[in-house]
py3Dmol code that shows the C-alpha trace and the ligand (Angstrom):
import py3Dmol

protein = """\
ATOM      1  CA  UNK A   1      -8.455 100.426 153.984  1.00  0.00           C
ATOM      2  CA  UNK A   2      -9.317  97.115 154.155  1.00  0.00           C
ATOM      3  CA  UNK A   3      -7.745  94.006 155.956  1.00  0.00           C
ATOM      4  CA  UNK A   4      -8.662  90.328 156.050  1.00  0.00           C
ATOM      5  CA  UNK A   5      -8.525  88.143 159.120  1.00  0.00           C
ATOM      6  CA  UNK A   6      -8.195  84.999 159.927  1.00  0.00           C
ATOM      7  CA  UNK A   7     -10.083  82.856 162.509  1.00  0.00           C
ATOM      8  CA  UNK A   8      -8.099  80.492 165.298  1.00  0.00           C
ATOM      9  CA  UNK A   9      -8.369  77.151 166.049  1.00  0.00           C
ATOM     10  CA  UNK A  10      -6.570  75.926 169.457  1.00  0.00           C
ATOM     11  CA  UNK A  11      -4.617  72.915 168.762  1.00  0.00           C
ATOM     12  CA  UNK A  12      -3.698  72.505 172.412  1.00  0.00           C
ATOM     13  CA  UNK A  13      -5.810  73.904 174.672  1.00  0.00           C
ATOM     14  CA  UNK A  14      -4.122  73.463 178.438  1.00  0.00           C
ATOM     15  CA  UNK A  15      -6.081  75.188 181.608  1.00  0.00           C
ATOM     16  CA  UNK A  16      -4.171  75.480 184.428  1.00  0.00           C
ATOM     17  CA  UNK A  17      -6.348  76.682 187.729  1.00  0.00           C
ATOM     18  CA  UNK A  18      -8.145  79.491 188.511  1.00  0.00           C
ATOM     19  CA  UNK A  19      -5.483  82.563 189.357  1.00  0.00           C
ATOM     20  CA  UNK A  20      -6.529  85.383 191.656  1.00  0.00           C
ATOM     21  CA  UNK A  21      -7.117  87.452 189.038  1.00  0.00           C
ATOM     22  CA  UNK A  22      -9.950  85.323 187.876  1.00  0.00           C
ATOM     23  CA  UNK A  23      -8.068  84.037 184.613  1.00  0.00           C
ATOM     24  CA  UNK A  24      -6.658  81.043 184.098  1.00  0.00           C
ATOM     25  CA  UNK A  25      -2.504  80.200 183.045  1.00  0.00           C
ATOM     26  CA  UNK A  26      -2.795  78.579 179.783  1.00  0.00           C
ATOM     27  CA  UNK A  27      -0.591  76.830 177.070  1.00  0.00           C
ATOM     28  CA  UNK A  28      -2.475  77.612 174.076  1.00  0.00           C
ATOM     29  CA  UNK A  29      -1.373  76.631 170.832  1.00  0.00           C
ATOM     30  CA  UNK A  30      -3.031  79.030 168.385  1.00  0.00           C
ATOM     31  CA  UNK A  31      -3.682  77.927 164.779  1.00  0.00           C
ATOM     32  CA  UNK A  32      -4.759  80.520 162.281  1.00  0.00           C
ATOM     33  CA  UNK A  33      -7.384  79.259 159.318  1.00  0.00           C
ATOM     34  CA  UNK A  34      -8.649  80.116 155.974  1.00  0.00           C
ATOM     35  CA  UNK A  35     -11.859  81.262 157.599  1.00  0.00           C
ATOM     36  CA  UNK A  36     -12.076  85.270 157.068  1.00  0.00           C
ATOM     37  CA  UNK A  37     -13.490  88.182 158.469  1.00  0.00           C
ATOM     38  CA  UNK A  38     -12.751  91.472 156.464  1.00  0.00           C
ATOM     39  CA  UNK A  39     -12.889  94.821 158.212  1.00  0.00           C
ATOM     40  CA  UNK A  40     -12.797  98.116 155.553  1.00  0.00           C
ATOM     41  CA  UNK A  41     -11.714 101.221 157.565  1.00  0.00           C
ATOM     42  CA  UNK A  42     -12.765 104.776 156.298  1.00  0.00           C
ATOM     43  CA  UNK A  43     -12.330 108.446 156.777  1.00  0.00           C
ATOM     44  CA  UNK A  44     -15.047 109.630 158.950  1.00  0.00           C
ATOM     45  CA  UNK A  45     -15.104 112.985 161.099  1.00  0.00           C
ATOM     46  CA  UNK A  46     -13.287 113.302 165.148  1.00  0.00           C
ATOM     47  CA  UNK A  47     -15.745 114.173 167.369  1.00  0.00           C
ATOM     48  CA  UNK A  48     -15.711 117.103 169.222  1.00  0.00           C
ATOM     49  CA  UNK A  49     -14.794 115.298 172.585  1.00  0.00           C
ATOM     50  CA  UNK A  50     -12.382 112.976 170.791  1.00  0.00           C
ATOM     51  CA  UNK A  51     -12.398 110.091 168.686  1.00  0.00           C
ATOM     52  CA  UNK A  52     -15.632 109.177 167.248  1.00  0.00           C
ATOM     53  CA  UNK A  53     -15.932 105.190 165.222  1.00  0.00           C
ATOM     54  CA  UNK A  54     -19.176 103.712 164.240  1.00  0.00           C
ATOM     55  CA  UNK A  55     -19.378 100.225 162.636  1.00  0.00           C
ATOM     56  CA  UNK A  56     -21.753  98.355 160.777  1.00  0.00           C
ATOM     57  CA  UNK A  57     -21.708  94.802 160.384  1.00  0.00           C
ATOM     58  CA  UNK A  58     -22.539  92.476 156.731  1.00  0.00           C
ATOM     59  CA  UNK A  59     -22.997  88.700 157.064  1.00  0.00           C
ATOM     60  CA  UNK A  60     -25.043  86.227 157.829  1.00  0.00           C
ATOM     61  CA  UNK A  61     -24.098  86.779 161.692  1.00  0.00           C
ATOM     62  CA  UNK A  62     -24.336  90.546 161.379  1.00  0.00           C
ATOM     63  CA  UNK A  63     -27.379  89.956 163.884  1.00  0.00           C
ATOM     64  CA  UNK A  64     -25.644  88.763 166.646  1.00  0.00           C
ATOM     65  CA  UNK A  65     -22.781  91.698 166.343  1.00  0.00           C
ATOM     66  CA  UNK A  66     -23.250  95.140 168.829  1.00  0.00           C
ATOM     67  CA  UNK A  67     -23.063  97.868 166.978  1.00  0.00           C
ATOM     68  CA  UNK A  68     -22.114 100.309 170.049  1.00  0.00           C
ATOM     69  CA  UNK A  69     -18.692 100.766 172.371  1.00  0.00           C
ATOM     70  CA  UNK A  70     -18.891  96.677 172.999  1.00  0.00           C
ATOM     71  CA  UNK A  71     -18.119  95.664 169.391  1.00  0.00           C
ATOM     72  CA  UNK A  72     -14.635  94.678 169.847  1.00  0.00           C
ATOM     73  CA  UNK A  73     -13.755  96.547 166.508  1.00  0.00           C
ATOM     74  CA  UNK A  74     -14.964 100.154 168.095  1.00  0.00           C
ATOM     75  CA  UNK A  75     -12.934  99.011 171.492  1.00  0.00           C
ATOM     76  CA  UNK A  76      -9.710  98.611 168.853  1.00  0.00           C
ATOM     77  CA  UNK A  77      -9.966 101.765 167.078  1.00  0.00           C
ATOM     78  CA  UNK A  78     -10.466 103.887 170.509  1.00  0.00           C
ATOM     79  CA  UNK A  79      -7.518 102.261 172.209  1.00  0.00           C
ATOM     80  CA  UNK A  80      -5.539 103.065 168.805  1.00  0.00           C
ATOM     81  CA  UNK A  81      -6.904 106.620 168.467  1.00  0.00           C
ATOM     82  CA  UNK A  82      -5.845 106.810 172.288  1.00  0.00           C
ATOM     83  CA  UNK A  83      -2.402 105.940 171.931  1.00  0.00           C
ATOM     84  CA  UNK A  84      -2.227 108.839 168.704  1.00  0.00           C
ATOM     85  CA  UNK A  85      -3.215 111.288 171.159  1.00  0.00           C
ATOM     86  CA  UNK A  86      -5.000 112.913 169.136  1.00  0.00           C
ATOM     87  CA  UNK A  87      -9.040 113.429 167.883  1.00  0.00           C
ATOM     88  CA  UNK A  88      -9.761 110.593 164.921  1.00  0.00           C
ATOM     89  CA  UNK A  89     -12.280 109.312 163.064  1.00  0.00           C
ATOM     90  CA  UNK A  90     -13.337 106.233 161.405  1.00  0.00           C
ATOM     91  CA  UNK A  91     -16.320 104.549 160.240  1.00  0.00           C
ATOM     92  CA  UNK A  92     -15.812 100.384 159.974  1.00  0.00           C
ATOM     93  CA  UNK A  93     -17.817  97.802 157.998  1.00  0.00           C
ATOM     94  CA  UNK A  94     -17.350  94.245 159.158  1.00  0.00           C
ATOM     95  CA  UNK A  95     -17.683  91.807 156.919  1.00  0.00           C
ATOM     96  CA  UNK A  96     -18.795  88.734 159.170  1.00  0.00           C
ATOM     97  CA  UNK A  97     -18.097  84.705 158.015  1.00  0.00           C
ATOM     98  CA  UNK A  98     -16.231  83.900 161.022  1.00  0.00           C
ATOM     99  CA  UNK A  99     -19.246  82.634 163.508  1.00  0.00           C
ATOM    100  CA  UNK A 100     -19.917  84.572 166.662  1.00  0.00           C
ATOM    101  CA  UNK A 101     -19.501  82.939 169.918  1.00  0.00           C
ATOM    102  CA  UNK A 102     -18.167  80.305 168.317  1.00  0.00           C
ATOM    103  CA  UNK A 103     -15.132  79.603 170.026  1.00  0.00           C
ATOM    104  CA  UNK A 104     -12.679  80.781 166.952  1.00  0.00           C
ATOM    105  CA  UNK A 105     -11.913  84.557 168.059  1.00  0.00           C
ATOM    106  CA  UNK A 106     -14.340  86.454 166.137  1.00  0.00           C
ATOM    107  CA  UNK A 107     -14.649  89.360 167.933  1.00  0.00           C
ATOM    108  CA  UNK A 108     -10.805  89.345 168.481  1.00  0.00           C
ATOM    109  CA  UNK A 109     -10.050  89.033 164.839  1.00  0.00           C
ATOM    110  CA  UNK A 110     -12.017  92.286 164.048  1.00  0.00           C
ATOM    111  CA  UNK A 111     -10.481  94.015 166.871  1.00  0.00           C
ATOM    112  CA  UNK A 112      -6.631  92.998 165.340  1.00  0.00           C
ATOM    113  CA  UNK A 113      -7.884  93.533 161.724  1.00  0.00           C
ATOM    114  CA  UNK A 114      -9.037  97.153 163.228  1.00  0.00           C
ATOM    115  CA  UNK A 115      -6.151  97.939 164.590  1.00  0.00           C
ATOM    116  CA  UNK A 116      -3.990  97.303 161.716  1.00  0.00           C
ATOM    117  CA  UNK A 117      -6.807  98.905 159.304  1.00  0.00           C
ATOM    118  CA  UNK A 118      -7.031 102.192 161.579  1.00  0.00           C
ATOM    119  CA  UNK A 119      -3.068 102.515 162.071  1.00  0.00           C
ATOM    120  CA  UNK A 120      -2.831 102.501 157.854  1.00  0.00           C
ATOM    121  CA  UNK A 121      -5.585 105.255 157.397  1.00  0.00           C
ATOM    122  CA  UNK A 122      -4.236 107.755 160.241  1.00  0.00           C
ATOM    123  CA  UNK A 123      -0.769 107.738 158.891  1.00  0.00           C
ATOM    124  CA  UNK A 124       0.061 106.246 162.327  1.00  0.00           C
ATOM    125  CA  UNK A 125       2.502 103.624 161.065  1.00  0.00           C
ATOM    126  CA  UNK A 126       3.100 102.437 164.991  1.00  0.00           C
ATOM    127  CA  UNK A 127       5.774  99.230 165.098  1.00  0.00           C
ATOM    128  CA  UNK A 128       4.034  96.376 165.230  1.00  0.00           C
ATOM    129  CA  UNK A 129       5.401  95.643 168.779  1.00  0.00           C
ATOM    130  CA  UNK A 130       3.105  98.500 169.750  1.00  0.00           C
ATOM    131  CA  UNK A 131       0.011  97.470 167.673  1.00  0.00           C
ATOM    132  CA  UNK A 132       0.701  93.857 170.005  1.00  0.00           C
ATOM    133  CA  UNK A 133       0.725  95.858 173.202  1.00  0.00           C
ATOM    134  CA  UNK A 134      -2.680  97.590 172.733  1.00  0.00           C
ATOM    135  CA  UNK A 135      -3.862  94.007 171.086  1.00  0.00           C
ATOM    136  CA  UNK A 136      -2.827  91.899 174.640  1.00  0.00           C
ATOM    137  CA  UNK A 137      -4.762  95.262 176.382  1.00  0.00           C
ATOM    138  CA  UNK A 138      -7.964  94.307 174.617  1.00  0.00           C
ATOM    139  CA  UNK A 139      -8.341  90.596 175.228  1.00  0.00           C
ATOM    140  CA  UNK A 140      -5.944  87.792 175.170  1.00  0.00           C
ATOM    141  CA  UNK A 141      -6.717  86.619 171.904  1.00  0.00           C
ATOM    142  CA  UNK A 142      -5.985  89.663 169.562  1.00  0.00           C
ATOM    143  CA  UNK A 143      -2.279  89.461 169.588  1.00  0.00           C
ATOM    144  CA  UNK A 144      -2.592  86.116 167.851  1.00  0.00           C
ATOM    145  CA  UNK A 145      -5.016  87.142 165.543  1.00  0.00           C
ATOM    146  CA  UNK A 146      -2.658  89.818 164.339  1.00  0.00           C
ATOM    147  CA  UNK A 147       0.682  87.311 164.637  1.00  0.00           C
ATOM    148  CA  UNK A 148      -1.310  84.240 162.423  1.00  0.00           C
ATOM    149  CA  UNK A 149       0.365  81.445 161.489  1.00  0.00           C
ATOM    150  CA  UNK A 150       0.536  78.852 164.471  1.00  0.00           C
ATOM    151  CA  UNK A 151       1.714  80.444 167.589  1.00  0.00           C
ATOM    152  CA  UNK A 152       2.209  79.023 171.618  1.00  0.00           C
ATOM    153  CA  UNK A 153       0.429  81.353 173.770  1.00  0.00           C
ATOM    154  CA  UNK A 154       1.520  81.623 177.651  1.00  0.00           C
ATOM    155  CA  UNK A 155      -0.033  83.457 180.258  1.00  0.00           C
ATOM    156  CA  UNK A 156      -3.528  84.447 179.444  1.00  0.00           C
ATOM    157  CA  UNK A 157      -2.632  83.096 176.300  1.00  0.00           C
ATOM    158  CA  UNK A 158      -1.557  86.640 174.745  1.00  0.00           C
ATOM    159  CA  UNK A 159       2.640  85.273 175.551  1.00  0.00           C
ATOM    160  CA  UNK A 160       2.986  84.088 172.225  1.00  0.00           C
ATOM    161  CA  UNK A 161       5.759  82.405 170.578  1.00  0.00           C
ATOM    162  CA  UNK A 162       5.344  81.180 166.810  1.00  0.00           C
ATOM    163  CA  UNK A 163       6.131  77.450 165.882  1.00  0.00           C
ATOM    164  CA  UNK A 164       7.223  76.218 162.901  1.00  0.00           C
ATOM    165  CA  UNK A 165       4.992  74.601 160.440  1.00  0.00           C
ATOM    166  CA  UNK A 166       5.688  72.266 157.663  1.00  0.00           C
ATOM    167  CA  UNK A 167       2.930  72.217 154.916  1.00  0.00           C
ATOM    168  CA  UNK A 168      -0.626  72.851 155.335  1.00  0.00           C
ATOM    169  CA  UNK A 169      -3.270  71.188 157.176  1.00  0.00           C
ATOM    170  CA  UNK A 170      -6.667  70.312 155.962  1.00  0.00           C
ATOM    171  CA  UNK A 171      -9.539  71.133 158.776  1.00  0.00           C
ATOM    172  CA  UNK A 172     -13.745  70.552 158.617  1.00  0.00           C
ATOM    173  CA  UNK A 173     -15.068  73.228 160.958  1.00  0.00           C
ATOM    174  CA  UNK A 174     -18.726  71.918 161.745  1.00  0.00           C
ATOM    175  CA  UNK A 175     -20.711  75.490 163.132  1.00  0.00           C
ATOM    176  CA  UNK A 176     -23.624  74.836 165.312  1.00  0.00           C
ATOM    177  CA  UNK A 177     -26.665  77.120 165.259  1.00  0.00           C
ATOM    178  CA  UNK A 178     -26.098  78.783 169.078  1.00  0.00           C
ATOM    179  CA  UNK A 179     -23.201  80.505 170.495  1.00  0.00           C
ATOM    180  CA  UNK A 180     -21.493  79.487 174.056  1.00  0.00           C
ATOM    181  CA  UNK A 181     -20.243  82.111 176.056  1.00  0.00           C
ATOM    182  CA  UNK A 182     -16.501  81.538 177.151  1.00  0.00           C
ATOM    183  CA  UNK A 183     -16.907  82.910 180.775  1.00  0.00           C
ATOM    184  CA  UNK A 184     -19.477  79.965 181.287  1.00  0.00           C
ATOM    185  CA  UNK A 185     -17.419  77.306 179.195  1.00  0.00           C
ATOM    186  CA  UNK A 186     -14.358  78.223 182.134  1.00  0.00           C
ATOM    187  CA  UNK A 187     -16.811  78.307 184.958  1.00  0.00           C
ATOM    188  CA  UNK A 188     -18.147  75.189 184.297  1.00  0.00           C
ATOM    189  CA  UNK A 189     -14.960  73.739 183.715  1.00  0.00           C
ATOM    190  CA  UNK A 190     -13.898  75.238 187.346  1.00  0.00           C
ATOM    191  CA  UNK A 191     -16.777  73.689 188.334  1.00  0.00           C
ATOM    192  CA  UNK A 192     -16.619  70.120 187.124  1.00  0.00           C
ATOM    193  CA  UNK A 193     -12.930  69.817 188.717  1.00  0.00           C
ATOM    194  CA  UNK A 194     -13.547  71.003 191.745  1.00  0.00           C
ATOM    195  CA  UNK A 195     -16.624  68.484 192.046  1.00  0.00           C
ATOM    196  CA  UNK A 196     -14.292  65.589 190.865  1.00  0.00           C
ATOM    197  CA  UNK A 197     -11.969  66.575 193.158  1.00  0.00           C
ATOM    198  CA  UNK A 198      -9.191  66.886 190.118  1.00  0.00           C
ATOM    199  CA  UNK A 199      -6.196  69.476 190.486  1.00  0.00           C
ATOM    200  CA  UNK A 200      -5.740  71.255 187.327  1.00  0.00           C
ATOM    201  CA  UNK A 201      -1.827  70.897 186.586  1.00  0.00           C
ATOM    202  CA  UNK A 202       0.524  73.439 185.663  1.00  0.00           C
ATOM    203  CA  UNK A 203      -0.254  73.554 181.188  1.00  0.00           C
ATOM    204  CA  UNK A 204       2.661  72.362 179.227  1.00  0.00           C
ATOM    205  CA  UNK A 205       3.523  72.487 175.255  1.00  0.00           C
ATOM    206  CA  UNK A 206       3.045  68.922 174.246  1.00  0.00           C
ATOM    207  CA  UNK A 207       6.361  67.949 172.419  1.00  0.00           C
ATOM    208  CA  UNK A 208       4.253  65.268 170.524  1.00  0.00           C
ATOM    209  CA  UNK A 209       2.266  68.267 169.136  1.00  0.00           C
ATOM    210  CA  UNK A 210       5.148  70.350 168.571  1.00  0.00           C
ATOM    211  CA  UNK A 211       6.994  67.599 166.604  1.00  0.00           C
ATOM    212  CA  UNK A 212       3.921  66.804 164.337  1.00  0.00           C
ATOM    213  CA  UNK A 213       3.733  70.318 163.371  1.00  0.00           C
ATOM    214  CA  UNK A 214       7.441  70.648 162.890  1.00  0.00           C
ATOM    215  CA  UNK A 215       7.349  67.278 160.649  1.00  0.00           C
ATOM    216  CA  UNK A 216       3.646  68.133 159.052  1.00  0.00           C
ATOM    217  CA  UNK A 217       2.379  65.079 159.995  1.00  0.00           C
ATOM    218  CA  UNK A 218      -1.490  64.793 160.000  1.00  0.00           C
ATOM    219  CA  UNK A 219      -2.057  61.656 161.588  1.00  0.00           C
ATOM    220  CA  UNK A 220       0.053  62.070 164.948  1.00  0.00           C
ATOM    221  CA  UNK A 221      -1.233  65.990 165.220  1.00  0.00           C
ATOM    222  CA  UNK A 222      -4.642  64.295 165.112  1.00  0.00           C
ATOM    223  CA  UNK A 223      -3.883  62.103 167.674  1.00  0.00           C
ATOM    224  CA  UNK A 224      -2.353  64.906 169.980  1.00  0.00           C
ATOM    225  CA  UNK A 225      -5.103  66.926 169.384  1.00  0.00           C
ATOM    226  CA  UNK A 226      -6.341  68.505 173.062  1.00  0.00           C
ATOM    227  CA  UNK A 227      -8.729  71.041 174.650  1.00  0.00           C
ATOM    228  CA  UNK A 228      -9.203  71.368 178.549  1.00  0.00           C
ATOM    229  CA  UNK A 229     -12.077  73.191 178.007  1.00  0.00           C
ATOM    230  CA  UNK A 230     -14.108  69.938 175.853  1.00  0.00           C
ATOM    231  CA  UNK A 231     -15.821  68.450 178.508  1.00  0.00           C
ATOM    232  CA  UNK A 232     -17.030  71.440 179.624  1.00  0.00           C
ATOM    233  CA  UNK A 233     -18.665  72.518 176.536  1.00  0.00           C
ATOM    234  CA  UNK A 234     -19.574  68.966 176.233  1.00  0.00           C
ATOM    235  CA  UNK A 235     -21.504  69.599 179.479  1.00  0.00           C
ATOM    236  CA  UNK A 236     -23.171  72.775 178.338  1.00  0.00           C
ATOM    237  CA  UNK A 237     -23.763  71.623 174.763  1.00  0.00           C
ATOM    238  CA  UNK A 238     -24.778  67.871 174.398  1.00  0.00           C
ATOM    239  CA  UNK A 239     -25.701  67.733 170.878  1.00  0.00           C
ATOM    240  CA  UNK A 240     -21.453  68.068 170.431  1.00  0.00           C
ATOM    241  CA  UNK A 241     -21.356  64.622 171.422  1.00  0.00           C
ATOM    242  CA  UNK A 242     -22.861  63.341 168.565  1.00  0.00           C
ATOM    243  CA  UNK A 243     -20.759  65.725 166.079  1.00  0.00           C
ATOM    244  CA  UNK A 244     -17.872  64.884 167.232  1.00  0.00           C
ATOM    245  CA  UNK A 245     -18.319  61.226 166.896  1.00  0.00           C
ATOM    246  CA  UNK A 246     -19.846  61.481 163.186  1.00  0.00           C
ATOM    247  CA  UNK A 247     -16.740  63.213 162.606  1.00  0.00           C
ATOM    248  CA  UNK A 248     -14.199  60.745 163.914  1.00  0.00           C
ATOM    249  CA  UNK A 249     -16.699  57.546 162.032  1.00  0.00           C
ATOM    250  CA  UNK A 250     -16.439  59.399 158.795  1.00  0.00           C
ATOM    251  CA  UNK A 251     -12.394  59.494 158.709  1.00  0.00           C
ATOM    252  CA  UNK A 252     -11.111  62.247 160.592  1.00  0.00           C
ATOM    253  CA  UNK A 253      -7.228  61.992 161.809  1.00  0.00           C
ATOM    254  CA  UNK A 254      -8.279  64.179 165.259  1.00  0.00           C
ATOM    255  CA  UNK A 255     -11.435  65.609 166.335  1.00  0.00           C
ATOM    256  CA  UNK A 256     -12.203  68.513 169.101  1.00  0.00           C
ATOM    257  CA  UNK A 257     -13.852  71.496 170.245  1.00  0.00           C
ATOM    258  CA  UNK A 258     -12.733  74.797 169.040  1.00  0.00           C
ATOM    259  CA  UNK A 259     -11.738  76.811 172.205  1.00  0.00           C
ATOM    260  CA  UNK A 260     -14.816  77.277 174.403  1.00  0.00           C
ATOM    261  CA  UNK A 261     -17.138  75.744 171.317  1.00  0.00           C
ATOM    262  CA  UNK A 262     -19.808  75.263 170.356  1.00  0.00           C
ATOM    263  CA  UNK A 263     -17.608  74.762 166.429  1.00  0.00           C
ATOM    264  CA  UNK A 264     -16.098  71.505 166.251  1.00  0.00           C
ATOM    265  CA  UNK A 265     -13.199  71.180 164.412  1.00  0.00           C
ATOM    266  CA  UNK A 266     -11.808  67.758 162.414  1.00  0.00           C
ATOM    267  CA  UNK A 267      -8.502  67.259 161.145  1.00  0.00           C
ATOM    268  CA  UNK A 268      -8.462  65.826 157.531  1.00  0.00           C
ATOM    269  CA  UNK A 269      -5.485  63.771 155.628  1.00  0.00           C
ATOM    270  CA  UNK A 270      -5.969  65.903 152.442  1.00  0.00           C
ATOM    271  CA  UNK A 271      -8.422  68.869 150.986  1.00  0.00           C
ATOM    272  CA  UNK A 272     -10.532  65.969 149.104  1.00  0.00           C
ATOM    273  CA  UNK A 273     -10.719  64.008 152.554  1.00  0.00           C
ATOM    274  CA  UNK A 274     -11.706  67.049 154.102  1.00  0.00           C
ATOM    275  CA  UNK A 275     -14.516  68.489 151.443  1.00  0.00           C
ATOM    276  CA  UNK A 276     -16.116  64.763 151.657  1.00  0.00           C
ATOM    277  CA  UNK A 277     -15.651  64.403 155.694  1.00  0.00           C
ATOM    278  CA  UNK A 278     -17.801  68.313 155.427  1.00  0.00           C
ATOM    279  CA  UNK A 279     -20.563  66.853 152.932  1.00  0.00           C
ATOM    280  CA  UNK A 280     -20.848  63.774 155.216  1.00  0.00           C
ATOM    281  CA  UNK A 281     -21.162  66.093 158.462  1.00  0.00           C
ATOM    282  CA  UNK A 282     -24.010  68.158 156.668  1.00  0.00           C
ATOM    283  CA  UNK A 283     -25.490  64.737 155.289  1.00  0.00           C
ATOM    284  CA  UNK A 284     -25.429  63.565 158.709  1.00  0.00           C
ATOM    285  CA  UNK A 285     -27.675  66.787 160.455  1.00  0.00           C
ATOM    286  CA  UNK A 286     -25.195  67.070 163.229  1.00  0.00           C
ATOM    287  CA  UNK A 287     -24.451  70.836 162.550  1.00  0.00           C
ATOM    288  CA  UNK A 288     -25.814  74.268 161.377  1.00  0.00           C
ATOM    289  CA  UNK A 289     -23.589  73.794 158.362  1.00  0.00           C
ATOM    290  CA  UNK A 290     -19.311  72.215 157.783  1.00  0.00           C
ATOM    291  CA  UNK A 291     -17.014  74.111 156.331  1.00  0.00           C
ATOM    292  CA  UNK A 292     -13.395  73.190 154.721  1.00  0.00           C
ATOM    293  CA  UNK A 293     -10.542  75.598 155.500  1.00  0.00           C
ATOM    294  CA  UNK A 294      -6.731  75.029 155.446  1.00  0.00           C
ATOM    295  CA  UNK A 295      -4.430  76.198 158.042  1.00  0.00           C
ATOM    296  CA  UNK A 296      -1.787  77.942 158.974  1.00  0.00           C
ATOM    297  CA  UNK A 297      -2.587  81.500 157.206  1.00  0.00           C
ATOM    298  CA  UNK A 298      -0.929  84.614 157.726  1.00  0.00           C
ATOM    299  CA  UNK A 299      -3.045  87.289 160.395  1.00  0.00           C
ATOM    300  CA  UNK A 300      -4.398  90.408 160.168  1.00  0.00           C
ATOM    301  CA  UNK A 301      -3.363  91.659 156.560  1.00  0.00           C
ATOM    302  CA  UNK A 302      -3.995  94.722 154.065  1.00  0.00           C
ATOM    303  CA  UNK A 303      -5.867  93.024 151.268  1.00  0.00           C
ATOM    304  CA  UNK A 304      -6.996  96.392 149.760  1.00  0.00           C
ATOM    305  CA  UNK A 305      -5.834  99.927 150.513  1.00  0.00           C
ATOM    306  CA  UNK A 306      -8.677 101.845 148.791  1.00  0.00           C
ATOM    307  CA  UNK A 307      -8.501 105.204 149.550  1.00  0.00           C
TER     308      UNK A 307
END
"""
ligand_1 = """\
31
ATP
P -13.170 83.243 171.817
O -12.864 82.076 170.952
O -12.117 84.336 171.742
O -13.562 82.922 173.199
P -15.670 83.425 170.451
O -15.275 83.107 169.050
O -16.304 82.314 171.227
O -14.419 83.998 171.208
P -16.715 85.929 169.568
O -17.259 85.606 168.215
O -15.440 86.655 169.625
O -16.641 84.616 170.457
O -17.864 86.714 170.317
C -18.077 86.686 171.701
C -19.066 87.812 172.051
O -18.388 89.056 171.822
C -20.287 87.843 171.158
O -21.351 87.179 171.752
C -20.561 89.318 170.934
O -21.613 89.773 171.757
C -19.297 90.050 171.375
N -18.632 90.812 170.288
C -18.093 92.031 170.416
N -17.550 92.450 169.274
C -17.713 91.469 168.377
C -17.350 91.329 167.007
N -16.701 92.294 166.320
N -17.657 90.166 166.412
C -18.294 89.189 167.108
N -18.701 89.291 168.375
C -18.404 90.418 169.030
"""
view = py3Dmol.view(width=600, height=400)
view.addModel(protein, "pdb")
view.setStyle({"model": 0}, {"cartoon": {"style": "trace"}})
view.addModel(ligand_1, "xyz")
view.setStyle({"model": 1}, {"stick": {}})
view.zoomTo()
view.show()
């Protein structure tokens, strides 16, 4: 069984402050993009204590993917095998091209993809309300990675509500060659408010945002393009800087950090703009490598059932 999913980009990325609980209230506006991770579940035996899932990763970021009970793919499978209540077994392959650490969900894509891929090979055929509830259980990005399309998250950010999209947009996703961790992206940004002396206010949807998506309209999304989290990563990451601006001199409509970065993300007025804004970005040394991808795309979905 195997199922394709997408990566995220956060269109509007709103931290509110610091709740008791240690998280942070967020308006998130999720974006899925053609930039794929493919998870293949297969029969494997229970163990004799319960479930048992291995998983293997492919890729040119397999290195940087645990291979025990902290891939978020093995977490998926044993919170799914839980809710069966009964001994299961699987054996996952991840097919990696969505960059780890890389502020674009990785880990939370394989865990949705999992869950979805696991649910078709026991026969569990749970409703997908229930496939969201053990999603928001494993981290507050998996529900969206199931959901795709482009999606307001609330809360932790797992709240989500879709929004309507007309047309596609064209993106440049410039990876960098290190990972940043999100706990320290959020930290810092803690930090460098309370130093300031700023008050975080309560996130809100921006309505320009909304209304570009609604109208698909490149150059005012571009504009309205914001992440709380930038100057942060900015902080941690200096080279990003520099990416960003090449990005914004060579023609982008909107340029920002992806979630807690290090990936930069560029907004492009059509799929040629966008494959010659990439080859300028690479031409330019400013990142690992740019990639084009096109956005909104459908989540978490069955691209082969090959059992
Ligand atoms: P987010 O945007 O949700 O904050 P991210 O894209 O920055 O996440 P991930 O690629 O999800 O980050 O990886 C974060 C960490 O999670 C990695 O450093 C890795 O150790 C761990 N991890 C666990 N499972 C996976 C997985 N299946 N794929 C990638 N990383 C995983």
């Amino acid at each position: 069984m195997t199922v394709r999913v997408p990566a995220k980009v956060n269109l509007q990325l709103s931290v509110g402050p610091p709740r008791d609980d240690g998280y942070h209230d967020l308006v998130n506006v999720f974006h899925a993009v053609s930039l794929f991770d493919e998870v293949t579940a297969s029969d494997a035996p229970a163990g004799s204590g319960g479930a048992a899932v291995t998983v293997s990763v492919e890729g040119q970021y397999a290195g940087q993917v645990p291979l025990d009970g902290e891939n978020l793919a093995v977490k998926a499978a044993l919170a799914l095998a839980e809710r069966a209540g009964r001994p299961l077994g699987a054996r996952l392959l991840i097919r990696k091209a969505i960059p780890v650490a890389g502020g674009m969900a990785g880990g939370s894509a394989d865990a949705a993809a999992t869950l979805v891929a696991c649910d078709e090979l026991w026969g569990l055929g749970l409703p997908r309300q229930e496939l969201m509830e053990i999603a928001a259980a494993l981290g507050s990005d998996v529900p969206f990675a199931l959901l795709g399309g482009t999606a307001v998250g609330t809360g932790r950010g797992e709240k989500l509500t879709t929004v309507s999209v007309t047309g596609d947009f064209h993106w440049v996703f410039a990876l960098a060659a290190g990972g940043l961790s999100t706990a320290e992206v959020y930290a810092e940004c803690d930090r460098m408010r309370e130093a300031s002396g700023e008050r975080a206010a309560w996130p809100q949807a921006s309505q320009t945002l909304m209304t570009a998506l609604e109208a698909g309209d490149a150059e005012t999304l571009g504009k309205a393009l914001l992440n709380d989290l930038q100057p942060a990563a900015l902080m941690l990451c200096r080279p990003l800087v520099r990416t960003l601006e090449a990005g914004r001199n060579h023609g982008a409509l909107g340029a920002l950090v992806s979630g807690s970065g290090p990936t930069c993300a560029f907004l492009a007025g059509s799929e040629a703009k966008a494959t010659a804004l990439a080859a300028a970005l690479d031409a330019a040394g400013v990142c690992r490598s740019a990639v084009t991808a096109r956005g909104p795309v459908p989540g978490a979905t069955i691209v082969r059932a090959d059992r």
